[in-house]
N, C-alpha and C positions, 0 to 999 in steps of 0.2 A: 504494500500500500504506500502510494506515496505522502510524503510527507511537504504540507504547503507551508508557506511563512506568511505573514499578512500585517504589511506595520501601516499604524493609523496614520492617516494622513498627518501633517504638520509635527509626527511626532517618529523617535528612533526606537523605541521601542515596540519592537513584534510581537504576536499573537503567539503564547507557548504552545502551539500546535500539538505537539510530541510528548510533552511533560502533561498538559489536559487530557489527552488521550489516553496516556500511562495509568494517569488518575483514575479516570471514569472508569477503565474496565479493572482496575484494582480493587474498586469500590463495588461495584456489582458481582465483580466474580464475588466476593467476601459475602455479599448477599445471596448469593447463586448456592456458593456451598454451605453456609449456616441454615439455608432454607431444605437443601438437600438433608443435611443430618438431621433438622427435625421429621423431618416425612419421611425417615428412612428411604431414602431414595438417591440411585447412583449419579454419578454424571461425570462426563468421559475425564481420566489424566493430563493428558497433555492439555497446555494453553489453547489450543488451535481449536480443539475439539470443545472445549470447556466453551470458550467462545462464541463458535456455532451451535451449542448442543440445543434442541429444542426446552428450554425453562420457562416460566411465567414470572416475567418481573412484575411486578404491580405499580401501578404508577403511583400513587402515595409515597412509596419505599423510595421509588426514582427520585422522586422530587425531596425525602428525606437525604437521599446520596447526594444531590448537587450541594449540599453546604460546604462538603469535603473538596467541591471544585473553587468555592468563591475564593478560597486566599490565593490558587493559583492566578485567577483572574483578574480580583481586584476589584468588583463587584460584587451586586448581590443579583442571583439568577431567580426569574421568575418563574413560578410553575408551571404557568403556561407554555414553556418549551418543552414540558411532559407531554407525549401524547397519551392523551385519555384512553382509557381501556389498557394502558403497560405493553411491553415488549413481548417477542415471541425466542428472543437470543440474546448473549451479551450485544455480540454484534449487528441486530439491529436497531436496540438501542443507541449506540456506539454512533452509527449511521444518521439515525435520525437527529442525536443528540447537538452531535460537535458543529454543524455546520448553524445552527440556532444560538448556540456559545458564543460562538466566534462572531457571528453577527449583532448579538448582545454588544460583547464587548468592543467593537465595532462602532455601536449607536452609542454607546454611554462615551467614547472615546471623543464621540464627533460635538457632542454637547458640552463635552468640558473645554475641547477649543473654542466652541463659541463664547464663553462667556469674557 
């Protein structure tokens, strides 16, 4: 997957692309697998697999997870970048997530140059 850079306008510092992403699915996974040990239930070893595995994240829980994203970012993320109804993978949360982050912090970026 590649990996973007995105610096706000007027300003030298970049959007931690790669550090927020690390986050998010370190955070879910730690969901993924706490939720497996309580329901007795497997879900694959490796990262890759874990990642893809078919899980039920809940979007409440998601939107619990992103506080663990705001110091990266420097904001405070609104829930409304959860989509309703939760995920069906790490990874399509992951998908849905980052690109709504990034544009968050993006729009907060663009109004503190305004003032």
């Amino acid at each position: 997957m590649a990996v973007d850079t995105v610096v706000k306008p007027g300003s030298t510092k970049a959007f931690p692309t790669a550090d927020v992403e690390a986050k998010l699915r370190e955070l879910l996974l730690e969901d993924v697998v706490a939720d497996a040990e309580l329901k007795g239930t497997k879900i694959p070893t490796g990262k890759a697999g874990q990642f893809a595995a078919a899980v039920q994240l809940d979007s409440l829980r998601v939107v619990d997870l992103l506080c663990g994203i705001e110091s990266l970012v420097g904001i405070e993320l609104q829930d409304s970048l959860v989509k309703a109804g939760g995920y069906k993978s790490i990874n399509e949360a992951v998908g849905h997530l980052m690109p709504r982050i990034e544009s968050a912090w993006q729009k907060h970026g663009n109004k503190g140059d305004q003032k």
